[in-house]
C-alpha positions in Angstrom: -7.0 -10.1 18.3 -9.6 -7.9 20.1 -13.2 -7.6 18.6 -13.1 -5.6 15.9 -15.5 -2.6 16.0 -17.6 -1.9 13.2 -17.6 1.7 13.7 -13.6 1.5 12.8 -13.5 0.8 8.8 -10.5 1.1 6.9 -9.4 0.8 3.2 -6.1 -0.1 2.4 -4.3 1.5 -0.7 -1.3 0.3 -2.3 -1.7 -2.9 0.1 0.9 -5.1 -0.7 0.7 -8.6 1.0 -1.0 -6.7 3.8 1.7 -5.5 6.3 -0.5 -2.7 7.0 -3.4 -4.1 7.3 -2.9 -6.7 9.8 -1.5 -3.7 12.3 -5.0 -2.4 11.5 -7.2 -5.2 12.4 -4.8 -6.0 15.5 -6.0 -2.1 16.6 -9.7 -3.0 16.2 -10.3 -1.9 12.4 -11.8 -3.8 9.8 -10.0 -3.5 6.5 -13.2 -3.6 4.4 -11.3 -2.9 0.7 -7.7 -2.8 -0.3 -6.2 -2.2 -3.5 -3.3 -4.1 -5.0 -2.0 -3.8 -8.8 0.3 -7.2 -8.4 -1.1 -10.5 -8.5 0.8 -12.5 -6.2 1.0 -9.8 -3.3 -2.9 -9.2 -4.2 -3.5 -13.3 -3.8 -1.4 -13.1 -0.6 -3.9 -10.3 1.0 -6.6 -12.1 0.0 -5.8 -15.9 1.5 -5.0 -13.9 5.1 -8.1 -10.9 4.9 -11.0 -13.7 3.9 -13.1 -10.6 5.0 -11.9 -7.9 3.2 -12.7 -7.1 -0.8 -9.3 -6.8 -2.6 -8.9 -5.2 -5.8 -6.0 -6.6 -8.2 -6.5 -3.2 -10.1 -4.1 -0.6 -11.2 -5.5 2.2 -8.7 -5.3 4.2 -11.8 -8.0 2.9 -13.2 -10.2 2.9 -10.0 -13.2 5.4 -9.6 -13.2 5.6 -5.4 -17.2 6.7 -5.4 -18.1 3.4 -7.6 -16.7 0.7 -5.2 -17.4 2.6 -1.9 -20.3 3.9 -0.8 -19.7 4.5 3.0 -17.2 7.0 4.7 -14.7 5.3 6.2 -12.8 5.9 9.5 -9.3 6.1 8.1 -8.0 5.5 4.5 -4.3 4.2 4.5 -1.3 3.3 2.0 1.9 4.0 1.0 2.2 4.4 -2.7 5.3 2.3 -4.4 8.5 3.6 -3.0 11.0 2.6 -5.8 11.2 6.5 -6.5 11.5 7.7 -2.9 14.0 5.3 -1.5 17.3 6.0 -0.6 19.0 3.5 -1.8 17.6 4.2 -5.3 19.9 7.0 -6.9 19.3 6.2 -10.3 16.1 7.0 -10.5 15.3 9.2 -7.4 14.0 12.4 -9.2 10.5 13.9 -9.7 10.6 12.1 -13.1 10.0 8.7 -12.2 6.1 7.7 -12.6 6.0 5.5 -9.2 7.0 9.2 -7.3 3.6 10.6 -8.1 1.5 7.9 -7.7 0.9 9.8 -3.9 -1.8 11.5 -6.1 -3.6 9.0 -6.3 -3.7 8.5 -2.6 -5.1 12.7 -2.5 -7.7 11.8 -4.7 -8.7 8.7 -3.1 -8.6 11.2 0.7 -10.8 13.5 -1.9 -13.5 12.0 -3.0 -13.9 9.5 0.2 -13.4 12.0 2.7 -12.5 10.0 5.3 -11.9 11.2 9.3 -8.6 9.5 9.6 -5.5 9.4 7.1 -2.5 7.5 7.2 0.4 7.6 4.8 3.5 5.5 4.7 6.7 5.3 3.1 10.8 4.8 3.2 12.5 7.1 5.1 13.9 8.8 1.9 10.6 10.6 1.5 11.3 12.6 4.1 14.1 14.6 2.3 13.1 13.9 -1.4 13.6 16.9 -3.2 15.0 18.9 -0.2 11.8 18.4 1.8 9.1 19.7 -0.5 7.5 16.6 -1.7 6.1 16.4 2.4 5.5 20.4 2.4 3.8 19.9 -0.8 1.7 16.7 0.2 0.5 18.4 3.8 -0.3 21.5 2.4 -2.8 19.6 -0.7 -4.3 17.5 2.6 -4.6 21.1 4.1 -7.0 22.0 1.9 -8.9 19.4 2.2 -9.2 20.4 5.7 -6.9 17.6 7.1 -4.1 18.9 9.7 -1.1 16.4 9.5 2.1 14.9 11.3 5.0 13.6 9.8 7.8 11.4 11.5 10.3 8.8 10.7 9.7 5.7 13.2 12.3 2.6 13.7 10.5 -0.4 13.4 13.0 -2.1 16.5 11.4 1.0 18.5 7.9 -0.7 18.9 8.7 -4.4 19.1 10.0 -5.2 15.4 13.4 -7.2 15.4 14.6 -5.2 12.8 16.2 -1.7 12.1 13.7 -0.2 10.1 13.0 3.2 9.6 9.9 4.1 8.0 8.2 7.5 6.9 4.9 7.9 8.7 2.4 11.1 7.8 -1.0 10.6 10.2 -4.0 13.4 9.5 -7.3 14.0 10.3 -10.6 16.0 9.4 -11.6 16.7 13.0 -9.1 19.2 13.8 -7.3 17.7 16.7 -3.2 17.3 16.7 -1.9 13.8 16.3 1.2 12.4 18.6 3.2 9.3 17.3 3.6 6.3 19.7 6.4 6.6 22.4 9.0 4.1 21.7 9.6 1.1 23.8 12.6 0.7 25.9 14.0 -3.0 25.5 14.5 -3.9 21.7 14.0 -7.9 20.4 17.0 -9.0 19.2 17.1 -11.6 16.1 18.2 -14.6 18.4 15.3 -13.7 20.9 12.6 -14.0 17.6 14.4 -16.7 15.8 15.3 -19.7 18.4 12.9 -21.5 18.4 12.8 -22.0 14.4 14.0 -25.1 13.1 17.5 -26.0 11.5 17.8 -25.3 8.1 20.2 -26.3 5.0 20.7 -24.0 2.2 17.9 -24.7 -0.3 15.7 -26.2 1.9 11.8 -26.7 1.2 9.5 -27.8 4.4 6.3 -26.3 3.9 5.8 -27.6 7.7 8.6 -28.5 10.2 8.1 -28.9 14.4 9.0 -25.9 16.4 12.3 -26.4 18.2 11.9 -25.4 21.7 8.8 -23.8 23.9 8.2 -20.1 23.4 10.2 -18.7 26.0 9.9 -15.1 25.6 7.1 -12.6 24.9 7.7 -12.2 21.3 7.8 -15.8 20.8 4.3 -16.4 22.3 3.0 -13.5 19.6 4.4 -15.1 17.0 2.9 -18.3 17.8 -0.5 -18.1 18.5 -2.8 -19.7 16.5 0.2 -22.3 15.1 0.8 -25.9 16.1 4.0 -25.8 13.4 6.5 -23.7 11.7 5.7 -22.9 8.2 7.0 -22.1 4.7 11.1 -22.9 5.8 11.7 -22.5 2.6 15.3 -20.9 1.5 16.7 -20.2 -1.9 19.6 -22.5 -3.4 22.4 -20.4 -3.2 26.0 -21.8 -5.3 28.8 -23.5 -3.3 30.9 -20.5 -3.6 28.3 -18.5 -2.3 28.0 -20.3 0.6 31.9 -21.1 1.3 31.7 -16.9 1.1 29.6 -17.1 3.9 32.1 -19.3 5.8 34.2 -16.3 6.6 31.8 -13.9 7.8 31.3 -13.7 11.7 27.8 -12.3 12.9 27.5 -8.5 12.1 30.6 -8.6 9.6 29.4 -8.8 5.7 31.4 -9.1 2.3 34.4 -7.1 3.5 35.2 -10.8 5.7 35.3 -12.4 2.1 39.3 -13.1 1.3 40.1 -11.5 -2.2 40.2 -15.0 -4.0 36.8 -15.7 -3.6 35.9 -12.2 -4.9 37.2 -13.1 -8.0 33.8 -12.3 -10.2 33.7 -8.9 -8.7 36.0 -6.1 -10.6 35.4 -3.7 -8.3 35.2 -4.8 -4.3 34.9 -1.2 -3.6 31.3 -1.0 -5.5 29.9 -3.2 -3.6 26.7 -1.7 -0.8 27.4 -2.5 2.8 23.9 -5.0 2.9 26.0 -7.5 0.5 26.9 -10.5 2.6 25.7 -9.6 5.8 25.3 -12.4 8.5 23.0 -11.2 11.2 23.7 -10.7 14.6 22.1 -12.3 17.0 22.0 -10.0 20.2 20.7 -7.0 18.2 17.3 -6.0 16.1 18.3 -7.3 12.3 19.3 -5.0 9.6 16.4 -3.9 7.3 15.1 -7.3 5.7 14.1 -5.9 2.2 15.4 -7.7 -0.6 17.2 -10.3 1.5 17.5 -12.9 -1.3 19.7 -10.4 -3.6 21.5 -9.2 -1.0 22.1 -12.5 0.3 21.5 -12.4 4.3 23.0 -14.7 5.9 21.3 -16.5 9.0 23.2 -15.5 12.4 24.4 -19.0 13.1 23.9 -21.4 9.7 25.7 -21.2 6.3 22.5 -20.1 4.6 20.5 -17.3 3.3 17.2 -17.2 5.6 14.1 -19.1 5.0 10.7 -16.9 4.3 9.3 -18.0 7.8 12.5 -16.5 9.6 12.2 -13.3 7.2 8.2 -12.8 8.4 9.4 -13.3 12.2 12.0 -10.4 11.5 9.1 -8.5 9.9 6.6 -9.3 12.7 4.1 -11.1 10.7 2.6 -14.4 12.7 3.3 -17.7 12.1 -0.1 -18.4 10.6 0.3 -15.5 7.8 1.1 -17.5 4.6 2.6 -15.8 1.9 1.4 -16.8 -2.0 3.2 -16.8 -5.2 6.7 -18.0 -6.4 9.7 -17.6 -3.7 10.9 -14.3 -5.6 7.9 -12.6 -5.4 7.5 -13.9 -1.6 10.5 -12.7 -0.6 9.8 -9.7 -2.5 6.0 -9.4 -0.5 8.0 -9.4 2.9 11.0 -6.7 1.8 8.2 -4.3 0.8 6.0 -5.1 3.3 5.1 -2.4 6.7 5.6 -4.5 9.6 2.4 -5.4 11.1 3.4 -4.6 15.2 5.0 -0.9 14.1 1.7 -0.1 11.9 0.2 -1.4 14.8 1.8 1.2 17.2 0.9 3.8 14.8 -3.3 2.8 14.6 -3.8 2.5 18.6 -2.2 5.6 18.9 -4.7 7.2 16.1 -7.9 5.1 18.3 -6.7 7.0 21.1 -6.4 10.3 19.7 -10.0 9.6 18.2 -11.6 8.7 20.9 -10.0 11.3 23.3 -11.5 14.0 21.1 -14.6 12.5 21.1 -15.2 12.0 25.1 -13.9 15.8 25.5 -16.7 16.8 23.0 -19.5 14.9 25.2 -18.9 16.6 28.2 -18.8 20.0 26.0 
């Protein structure tokens, strides 16, 4: 990680385990405050940020002037996305309380008035309510004075092993136009960031297990550094009929491979979503790991569901990033989480910008 420069501070709204974050700090900004309502994704920030203040606070109930007292560089978030997402029809309307909690990030960009903004999200947010949740969020940062972008970036586009499309708006006080990060041209497929993680049985629990093999490939050597050992293999216990289910599916097929007998329990095959059962494949990106223990993901080589150390690789945290809390709400920290190398992408690209401007106004 390079040295972090003071002069780039960041706060962290609507944190989670700290996804974003670590993108941040690996860009050369210190996260000096986040704010996280649940516990276990609040303790998980903590243990991994020892320099930051975190706040296990509903944000609701958080007066931005009383805890800062500096402006910082950027302010970033992305507010809970239960609302916006778009696999969430029952509840994706401008009723549910989680879709306006992105007013608590405008009062937060209020009353800190910070140079930088960055705020995240699924890719649903784009087209929630035909567009003009986005029309109406740029045009409240407008006047502010903030002048925004918006795009929707695939996480397998800037060296994530995973298909993951996220909703990115970037803005800033200092009136110069933003440009998203160019996407790289050779993906990492899941064998490339998985191989050299130890075999697993279904319901295993190694806190610490020896790598397998040397890091033989770029990704690898990320992952690793810092780490003598593989940690947290740790995979739910998933029935025997579960895992003779998983028997019959070949890399890339899901439920559909199931034979009708050992569907029994489910009236309706035709009900169920296309994430159900699917075993990865191992010469492409994965599909989006979010709630990988419901939907049961099955490792691309092993009768098993995959362990929360193979889930972070997919996600792009390191191997020294440990996760706190029971394994639901673990697996539930990585799902939600912004993968560290694509917010990475997204805050060089903003140091750029920033410091372009600011060369072009010395020699002014």
């Amino acid at each position: 990680m390079p040295r972090i420069n003071i002069k780039y501070t960041g706060i962290d709204v609507f944190s989670g385990a700290g996804g974003m974050s670590l993108g941040a700090e690996m860009a050369g900004i210190n996260v000096a405050l986040a704010i996280e309502n649940n516990e276990h994704a609040a303790e998980t920030f903590r243990h991994n940020h020892p320099k930051s203040i975190i706040l296990n606070k509903n944000i609701q109930n958080i007066r931005p002037q009383d805890v800062v007292k500096f402006i910082p560089f950027i302010l970033f978030g992305g507010p809970p996305c239960q609302g916006f997402s778009l696999s969430n029809t029952k509840t994706r309307n401008t009723d549910n309380t989680n879709n306006s909690l992105f007013e608590e990030f405008i009062r937060f960009v209020k009353e800190l008035n910070p140079k930088w903004i960055l705020f995240e999200n699924v890719e649903g947010f784009e087209n929630f309510n035909n567009g003009k949740i986005v029309d109406e969020l740029q045009k409240r940062l407008a006047e502010l004075g903030y002048i925004s972008s918006v795009k929707v970036l695939c996480a397998s586009d800037y060296g994530v092993p995973q298909n993951r499309n996220r909703f990115f708006l970037v803005g800033n006080r200092l009136g110069k136009a933003f440009h998203f990060p160019t996407p790289t041209k050779k993906k990492i497929t899941v064998h490339q960031a998985l191989i050299d993680l130890p075999k697993l049985k279904n319901g295993a629990n190694f806190q610490e297990l020896p790598y397998r093999v040397a890091p033989n490939n770029a990704y690898l050597q990320r992952m690793r550094k810092g780490s003598k050992k593989s940690l947290q293999n740790i995979v739910s216990r998933n029935k025997e009929y579960v895992i003779d289910r998983y028997n019959h599916i070949k890399p890339g097929e899901n439920w559909k491979s199931i034979p009708d007998h050992l569907m029994l329990n489910y009236k309706n095959k035709s009900n169920c979503h296309s994430g159900i059962y699917r075993r990865l494949h191992p010469d492409k990106p994965s599909v989006v790991i979010s709630n990988y223990r419901k939907n049961m993901l099955i490792h691309p080589s092993e009768n098993r569901g995959l362990s929360v150390r193979e889930a972070a690789r997919l996600q792009s945290f390191p191997d020294n990033f440990i996760f706190k809390g029971p394994l639901m709400h673990i697996q539930q920290q990585i799902g939600n989480a912004v993968p560290p190398f694509l917010a990475y992408s997204v805050f060089k690209n903003i140091i750029h910008c920033h410091n372009a401007r600011t060369k072009q106004k010395k020699r002014k």
